[in-house]
C-alpha angles and dihedrals in degrees: 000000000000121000105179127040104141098075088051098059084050098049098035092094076057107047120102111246111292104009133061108230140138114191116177135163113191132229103247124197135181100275095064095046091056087054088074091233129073133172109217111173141002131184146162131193148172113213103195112214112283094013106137106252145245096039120226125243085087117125120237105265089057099038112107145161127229078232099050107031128198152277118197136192093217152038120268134181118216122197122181113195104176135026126016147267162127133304127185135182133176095244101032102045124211127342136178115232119202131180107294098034135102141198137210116224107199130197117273094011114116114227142163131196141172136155121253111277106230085046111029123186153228115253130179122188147199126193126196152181143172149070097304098053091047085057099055107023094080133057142000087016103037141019135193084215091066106036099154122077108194138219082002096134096102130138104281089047090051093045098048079049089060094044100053096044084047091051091046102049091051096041098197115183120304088004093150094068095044084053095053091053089047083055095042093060082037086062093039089050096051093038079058091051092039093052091040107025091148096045115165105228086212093054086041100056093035087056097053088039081057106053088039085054086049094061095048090051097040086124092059149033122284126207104219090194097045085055096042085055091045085059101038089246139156102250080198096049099041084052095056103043093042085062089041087062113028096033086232136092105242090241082062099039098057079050097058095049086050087051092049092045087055092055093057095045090056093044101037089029139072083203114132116237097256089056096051088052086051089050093054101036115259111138089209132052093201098060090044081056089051104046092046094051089055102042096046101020096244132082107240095255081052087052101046093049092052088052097062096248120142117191 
């Protein structure tokens, strides 16, 4: 099955003879390492059944054998969109790719991968360094026990992919920064695939429908199981996953954007306290008071007065 074909209609002007294939590593200067984020390297390659990989035109630090293996000095995502193989990594072990995974290469840890030979595969690739991605490749977002990330080559990923090997071909000015915040989204977007892989797309849309439905009743109460039953929903499972994603119990949740929209209205307002609980809802002001305290650390007047605002 192939998976991506849009990015090779774009690169094939580009491609050796016989074999479809960009490989770039990028210049990099002080500048763009003290923006946090570099991109290093991108890549993307068809390996047709029985042809020898890894493929040459690789510099040194990258080269390796499947008998050797390899050690690099920064982080890499892999994403295989046709064909099949084999990744290993010292502290994962052994794992079977097939078309539609990825896998993430970090720094110090020793791996090896190839395609199978009588089928071969599609890979695209992505290397980076810096103080940003330091900061976010490891847990709780990333590990090197669980380095591939399956069935994660939808439409968005492709598409970043596109983007960034667009963006580096043409090389317009400061595109190294640009790069960086394409593969920032790529790595958020994975992060997204690799916490929620068996998503149901029912409990997904009712929970967006959901938060977007919060912010139009934020004056008012909302029945999370009325709602559940309204979208033929688990009230069991939305809750659940609502949690999985946000961090927060919906319940909690409308509270906290309450609590943010209050926040507005005593900073942007000359309203009294008892009218801003009225305005979102709340029947006591005391109990608005008392919410707030303990969800920002300060009572409204308090926060009001911190904020500068004198009414």
């Amino acid at each position: 099955m192939r998976i991506n074909t849009q990015f090779d209609k774009m690169t094939s002007q580009n491609a050796n003879k016989g074999s479809l294939e960009l490989k770039k590593y990028i210049p990099v200067c002080e500048t763009d390492k003290q923006w946090g984020f570099v991109i290093n390297d991108v890549g993307h390659a068809t390996i047709s059944r029985n042809e020898v990989y890894p493929p040459g035109g690789h510099p040194g630090t990258h080269r390796f054998t499947w008998e050797q293996g390899r050690i690099l000095q920064e982080y890499h995502f892999v994403l295989i969109t046709e064909g099949e193989g084999i990744f290993e990594s010292k502290t994962a072990g052994i794992r079977s790719i097939n078309a539609g995974d990825g896998f993430i290469l970090f720094p110090q840890e020793w791996h090896r991968y190839k395609p199978v030979r009588k089928i071969g595969w599609t890979e695209n690739w992505v290397g980076f360094s810096g103080q940003i991605p330091e900061l976010i490749m490891k847990d709780p977002f990333f590990s090197v026990k669980q380095p591939v990330i399956q069935n994660c080559a939808n439409m968005s990923i492709n598409n970043l992919f596109n983007s960034l090997f667009r963006l580096i071909l043409q090389e317009p000015f400061g595109y190294q920064r640009a790069a960086s915040g394409i593969c920032l989204q790529l790595i958020a977007e994975i992060y997204n695939l690799q916490k929620n892989p068996d998503s149901n797309k029912e409990i997904q849309s009712a929970i967006s429908n959901a938060k977007r439905v919060m912010h139009q009743k934020i004056d008012g109460n909302f029945d999370f199981q009325d709602f559940c039953t309204s979208h033929r929903v688990s009230y069991s499972k939305f809750r659940a996953d609502f949690r999985y994603q946000t961090g927060f119990a919906p319940q909690q949740y409308f509270l906290l954007i309450k609590m943010e929209k209050a926040k507005q209205l005593l900073i942007n307002t000359d309203m009294k306290t008892k009218q801003i609980a009225f305005n979102l809802g709340f029947k006591f002001d005391h109990y608005f008071s008392r919410l707030f305290k303990a969800k920002t650390g300060f009572s409204p007047q308090e926060f009001r007065r911190k904020s500068g605002i004198t009414i």
